[in-house]
N, C-alpha and C positions, 0 to 999 in steps of 0.2 A: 242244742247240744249236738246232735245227730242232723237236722235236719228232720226232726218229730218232730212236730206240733203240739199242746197240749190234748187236742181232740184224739188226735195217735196213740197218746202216751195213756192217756182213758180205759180207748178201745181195748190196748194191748193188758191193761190191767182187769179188765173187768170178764176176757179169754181167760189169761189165767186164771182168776178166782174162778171162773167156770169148771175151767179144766181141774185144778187142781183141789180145789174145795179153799174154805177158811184155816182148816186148823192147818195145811201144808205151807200155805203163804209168808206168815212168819218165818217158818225154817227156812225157806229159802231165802225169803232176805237177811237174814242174820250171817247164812253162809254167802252169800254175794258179799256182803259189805265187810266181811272177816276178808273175802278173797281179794275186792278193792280195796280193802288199809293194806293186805300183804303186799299184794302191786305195786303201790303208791310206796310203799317201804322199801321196796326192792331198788325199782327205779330210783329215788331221792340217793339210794348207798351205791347206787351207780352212777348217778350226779357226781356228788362227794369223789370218787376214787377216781374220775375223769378228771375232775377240777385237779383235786392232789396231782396226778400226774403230770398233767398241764402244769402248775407250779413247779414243778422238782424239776422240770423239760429244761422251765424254761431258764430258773436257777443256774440249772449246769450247763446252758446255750449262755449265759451273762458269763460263767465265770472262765469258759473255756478260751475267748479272745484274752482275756490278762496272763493266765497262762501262756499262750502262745508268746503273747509280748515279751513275758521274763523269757522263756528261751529261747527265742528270739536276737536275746540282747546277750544269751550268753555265750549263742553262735559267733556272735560280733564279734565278742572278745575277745574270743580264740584267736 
């Protein structure tokens, strides 16, 4: 993922439960992984409004050349 290992990933779990005992551990992962779905949530609705945007861009970059073309044509006319 990082460039852990799982021997790493061990290590650093087995500090914390040191450090912070058993009954703190839980909390903290329930608030990590609330804070990970928030992230993940944020970013995916900034996905979304990129893409949207990108669409509606590109929408009105299609429709702007036929515009041009009818006046264009009614330049001519005159």
């Amino acid at each position: 993922m990082f460039g852990i290992g799982t021997s790493e990933i061990l290590i650093i779990l087995l500090i914390a439960l040191i450090i912070l005992g058993p009954k703190e551990i839980p909390k903290i992962a329930r608030t990590l992984g609330r804070t990970m779905r928030e992230f993940q949530r944020a970013t995916d609705e900034l996905k979304h409004t990129i893409d949207s945007e990108i669409e509606i861009d590109e929408e009105v970059t299609d429709k702007k050349p036929q515009e041009n073309t009818v006046e264009e044509k009614k330049i001519a006319d005159s």
